[in-house]
N, C-alpha and C positions, 0 to 999 in steps of 0.2 A: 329730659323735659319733665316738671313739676305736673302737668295738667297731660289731660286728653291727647294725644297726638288726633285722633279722629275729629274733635271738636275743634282742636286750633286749626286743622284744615279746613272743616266746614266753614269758622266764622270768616275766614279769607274768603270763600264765595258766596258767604250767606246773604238771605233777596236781599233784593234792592226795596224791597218795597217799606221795609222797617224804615229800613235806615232813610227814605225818604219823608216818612209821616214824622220821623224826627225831627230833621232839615223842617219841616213844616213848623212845628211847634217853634221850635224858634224863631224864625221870621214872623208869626202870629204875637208872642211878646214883644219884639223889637218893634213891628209896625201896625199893629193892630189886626185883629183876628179877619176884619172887612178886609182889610187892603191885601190879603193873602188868599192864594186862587187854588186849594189843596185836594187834588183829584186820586189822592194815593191808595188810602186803607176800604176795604170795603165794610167801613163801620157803621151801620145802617144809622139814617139820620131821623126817620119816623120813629115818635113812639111805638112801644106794646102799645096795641090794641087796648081798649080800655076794658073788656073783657078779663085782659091777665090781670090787671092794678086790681077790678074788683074781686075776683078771686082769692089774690092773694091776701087781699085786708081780711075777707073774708078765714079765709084760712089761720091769720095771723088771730084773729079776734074771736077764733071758733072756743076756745081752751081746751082744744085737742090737745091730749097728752101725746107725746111718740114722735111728732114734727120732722125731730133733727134727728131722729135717733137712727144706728145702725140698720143695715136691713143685708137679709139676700144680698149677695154679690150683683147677680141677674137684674136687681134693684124688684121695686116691689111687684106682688105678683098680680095683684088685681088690675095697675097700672098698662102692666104688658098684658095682660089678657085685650084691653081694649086696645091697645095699639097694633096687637094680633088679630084683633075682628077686623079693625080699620084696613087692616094691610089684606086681607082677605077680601074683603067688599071691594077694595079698588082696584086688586088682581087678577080675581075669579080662582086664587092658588091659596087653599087650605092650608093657613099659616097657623102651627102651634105654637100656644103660647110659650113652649120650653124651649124656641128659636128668636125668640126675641132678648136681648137684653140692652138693659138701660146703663148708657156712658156718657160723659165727664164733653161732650159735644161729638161733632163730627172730627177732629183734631185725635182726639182723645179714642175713638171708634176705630178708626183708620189703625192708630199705632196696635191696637189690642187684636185688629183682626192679621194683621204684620207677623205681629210676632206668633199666634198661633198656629201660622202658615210653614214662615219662612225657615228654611235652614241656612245656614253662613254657605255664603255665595249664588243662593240663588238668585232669579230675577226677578224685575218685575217693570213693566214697561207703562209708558200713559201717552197720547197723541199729543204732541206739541201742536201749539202753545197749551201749557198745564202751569197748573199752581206749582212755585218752585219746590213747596214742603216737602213734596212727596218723594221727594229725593233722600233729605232728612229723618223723613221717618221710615224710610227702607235702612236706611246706612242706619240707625238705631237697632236693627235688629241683624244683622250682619248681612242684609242684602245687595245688591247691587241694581241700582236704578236706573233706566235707559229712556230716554225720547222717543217716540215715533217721529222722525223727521218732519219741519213744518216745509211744503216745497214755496209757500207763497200765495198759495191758489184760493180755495174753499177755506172756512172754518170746519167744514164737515170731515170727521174720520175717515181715511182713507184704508179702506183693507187690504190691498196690495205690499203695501207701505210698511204692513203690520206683518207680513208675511218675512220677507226678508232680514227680520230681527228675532224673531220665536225661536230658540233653540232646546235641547234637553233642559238647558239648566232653567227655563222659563217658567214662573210658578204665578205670577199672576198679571191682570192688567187692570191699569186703574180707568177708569170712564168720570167723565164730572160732566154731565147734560142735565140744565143749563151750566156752559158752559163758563169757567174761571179763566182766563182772560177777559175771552170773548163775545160771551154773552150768546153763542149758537147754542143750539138746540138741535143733537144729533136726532138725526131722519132714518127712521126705521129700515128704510133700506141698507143703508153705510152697518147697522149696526147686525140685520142681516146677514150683508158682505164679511163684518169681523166672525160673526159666530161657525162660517162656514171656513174661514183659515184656520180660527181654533181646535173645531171638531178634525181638518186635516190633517194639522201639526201633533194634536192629542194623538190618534192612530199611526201615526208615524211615529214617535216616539214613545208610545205606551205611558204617559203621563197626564197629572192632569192641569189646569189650567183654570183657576179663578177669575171669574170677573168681578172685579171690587166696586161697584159703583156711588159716588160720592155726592152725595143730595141735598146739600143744603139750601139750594135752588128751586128747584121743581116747582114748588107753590108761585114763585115769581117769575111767573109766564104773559105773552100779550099777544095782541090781535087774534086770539081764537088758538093759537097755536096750543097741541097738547103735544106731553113726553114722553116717549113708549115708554111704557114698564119694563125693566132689564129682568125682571122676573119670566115674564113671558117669552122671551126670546135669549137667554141664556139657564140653562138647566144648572152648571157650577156658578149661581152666581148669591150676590152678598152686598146688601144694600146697608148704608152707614149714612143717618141722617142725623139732623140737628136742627132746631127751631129757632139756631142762631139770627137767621135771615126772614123767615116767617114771620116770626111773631119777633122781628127785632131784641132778640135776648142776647147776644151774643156774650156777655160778661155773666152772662148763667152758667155757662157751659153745662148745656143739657140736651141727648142726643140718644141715639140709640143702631144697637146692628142689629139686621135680619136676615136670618140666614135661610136660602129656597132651601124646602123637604128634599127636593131632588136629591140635592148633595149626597154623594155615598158615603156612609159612615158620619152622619150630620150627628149624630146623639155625641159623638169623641170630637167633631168639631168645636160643638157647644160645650161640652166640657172645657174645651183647650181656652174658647174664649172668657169663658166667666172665671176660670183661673187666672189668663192674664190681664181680666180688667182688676184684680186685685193684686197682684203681683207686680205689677208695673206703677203700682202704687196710688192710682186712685178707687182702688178698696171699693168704691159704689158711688153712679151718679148721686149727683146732689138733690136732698129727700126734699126739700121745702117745692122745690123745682118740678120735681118729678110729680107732685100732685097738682102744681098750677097746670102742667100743659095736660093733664089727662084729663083735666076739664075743658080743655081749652083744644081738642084735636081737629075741628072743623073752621076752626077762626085762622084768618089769615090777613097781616097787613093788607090796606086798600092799594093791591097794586095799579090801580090807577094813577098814585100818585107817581110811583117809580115812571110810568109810563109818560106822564108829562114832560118831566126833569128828561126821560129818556130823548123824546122830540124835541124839547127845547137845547139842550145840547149838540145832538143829533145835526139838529136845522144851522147850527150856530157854524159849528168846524166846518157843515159841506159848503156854507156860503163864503167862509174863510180861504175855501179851496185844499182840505183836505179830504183824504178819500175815506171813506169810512162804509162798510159793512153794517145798514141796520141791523141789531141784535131782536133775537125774540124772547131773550129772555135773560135771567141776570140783572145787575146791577153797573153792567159795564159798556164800553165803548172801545173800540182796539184800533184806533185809525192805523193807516199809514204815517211814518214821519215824514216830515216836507224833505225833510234831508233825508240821504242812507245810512247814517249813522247815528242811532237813534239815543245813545248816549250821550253825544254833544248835543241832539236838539232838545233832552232832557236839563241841560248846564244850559243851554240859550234861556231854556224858559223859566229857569230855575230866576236869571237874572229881571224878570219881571215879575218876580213873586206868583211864578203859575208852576205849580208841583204835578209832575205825571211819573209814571214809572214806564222807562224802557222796556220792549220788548223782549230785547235779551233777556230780560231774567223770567221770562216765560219760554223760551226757546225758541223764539222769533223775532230775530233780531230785523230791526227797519221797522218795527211797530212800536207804538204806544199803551199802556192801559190806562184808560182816566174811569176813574169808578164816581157815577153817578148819584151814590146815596149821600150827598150833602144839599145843603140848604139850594133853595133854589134862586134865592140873591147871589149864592156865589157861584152857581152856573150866569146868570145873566151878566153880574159882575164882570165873568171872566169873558162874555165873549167877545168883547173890545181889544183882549189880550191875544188873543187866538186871530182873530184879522190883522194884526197888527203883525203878528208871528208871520203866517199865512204868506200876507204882502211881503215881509221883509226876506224872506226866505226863497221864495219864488223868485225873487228880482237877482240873486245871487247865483238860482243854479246858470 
């Protein structure tokens, strides 16, 4: 074989979710971008906050010398000082700034804290339904990737569940609250329940066990609901944000890890990481970036607006007569399929020009994800489609 044997495997299973916002684009040129109902990518559709724009003019127009120029790996230090207070104040857990470093997004966070960790064949596990990457960016570092089985029930992590898969070779787990399907917001209890099979399976096997927690969420929360801090309730733990979703930057790619003091031997941790954000070849988040958000650390998209589109969608499928889980948080919707094969009712609606991605390729197969950050003509647009679906589908079981 000329190429990868590892990558021509993966692109055989790689998401669905690409390969749908494709499928999208296409039928947007052929029929117009209105008459296409595309529920795929979670590309936020809000601008930045007008806070980043003047910023960044600002910046742009300042004739500061140094902008673009090389920095630290860690990326700049004055930057992560304040993102080191921030994460202090909102913890109550004395974050040094020489535990902070600045990455290329949550994406980019994620693989650097991987490979720091991982040795060829270990584990590392995340509660289905989960974003399918995390599969890909274990297998990039010779790991091996495992579900928590989804049984159908809750969106909430189940510890039990997590019990019966923890072995020696288990090196870390990933958590994403607000949740990537699903839009839950794990409940301090559930995450309770995981820290007490951890701390079991740890003494049982004399190893240790990372929690990776992946945030590019959290600030997109609703009805009052708040997130526990995985800091407070995991002592091995390692938080990986991005302001992707926040502040709508997602083509910034600009993010950052945190890694708790707790951690034993955190000073060789942080080495290992600021060597693989440059190693793995992105050298240092991107500098122009990294001073727009460190002005910008307490601004957050008006998530009121998500909140709307969230109800109005919402309201749309359950009068449709689909079942759907209000989310509290997220960008998404995870109904039920009308059918149990959620890849054919993926192709039904594909033929009305309405794009979702299958469950399956989150590990919960009989679901749907429709991600809510588009316009809100094309949520309304679409819910004529969705009754239509609904009715026609019903009428057949």
């Amino acid at each position: 074989m000329m190429f990868s044997k590892s990558v021509s495997d993966n692109l055989k299973r790689a998401s669905g979710i690409r390969a749908m916002f494709e499928e999208g684009e296409k039928l947007k040129k052929a029929f117009g971008a209105e008459n296409v109902f595309d529920f795929t990518l979670g590309n936020p559709d809000p601008e930045p906050p007008a806070e980043i724009k003047r910023t960044l003019l600002s910046l742009l127009n300042s004739g500061q010398s140094g902008l673009h120029r090389y920095m630290a790996n860690a990326g700049f230090l004055d930057i992560r000082e304040k993102i080191a207070e921030q994460i202090s104040i909102e913890s109550g857990i004395e974050m040094p700034v020489s535990n902070v470093v600045m990455t290329c997004g949550a994406a980019g966070g994620l693989n650097v804290v991987l490979k720091s960790i991982l040795n060829p064949g270990e584990e590392v596990l995340s509660f289905a339904p989960c974003f399918p990457e995390y599969a890909f960016y274990t297998d990039n570092h010779g790991g091996i990737f495992k579900m928590v089985p989804f049984d159908g029930g809750s969106f909430q992590p189940k510890p039990e569940a997590l019990r019966a898969l923890i072995n020696p070779l288990t090196k870390a787990i990933i958590l994403n609250s607000p949740n990537n399907p699903t839009g839950a917001v794990y409940k301090a209890a559930n995450l309770f329940g995981i820290k007490k099979v951890i701390e079991e399976k740890q003494n049982e096997y004399g190893t240790t066990i990372y929690v990776i927690s992946d945030e590019p969420y959290t600030r997109l929360v609703y009805d009052g609901v708040k997130v526990p801090d995985i800091f407070l309730i995991f002592d091995n733990s390692i938080k990986v944000n991005s302001y992707s979703k926040s502040l709508s930057l997602p083509g910034e790619r600009i993010g950052y890890v945190a890694v708790n003091p707790l951690i034993k031997d955190c000073g060789a941790l942080m080495d290992a990481i600021i060597f693989c954000n440059r190693v793995l070849g992105y050298v240092n988040a991107p500098a122009l970036f990294q001073r727009v958000i460190a002005k910008n650390l307490n601004v957050c998209v008006d998530c009121g607006i998500y909140k709307e589109k969230r109800d109005m969608l919402y309201d749309g499928i359950i009068a449709a007569g689909f079942e759907c889980e209000k989310p509290d948080g997220a960008f998404y919707l995870f109904p039920k399929s009308p059918i149990a094969d959620d890849v054919e009712f993926k192709n039904i609606a594909l033929e009305h020009k309405l794009l979702v991605v299958p469950g399956k390729s989150f590990g919960a197969p009989g679901y749907l994800r429709l991600s809510y950050c588009v316009s809100m003509d094309t949520i309304i647009n679409s819910l004529p489609v969705f009754a239509k679906l609904g009715l026609q589908l019903r009428s057949v079981k």
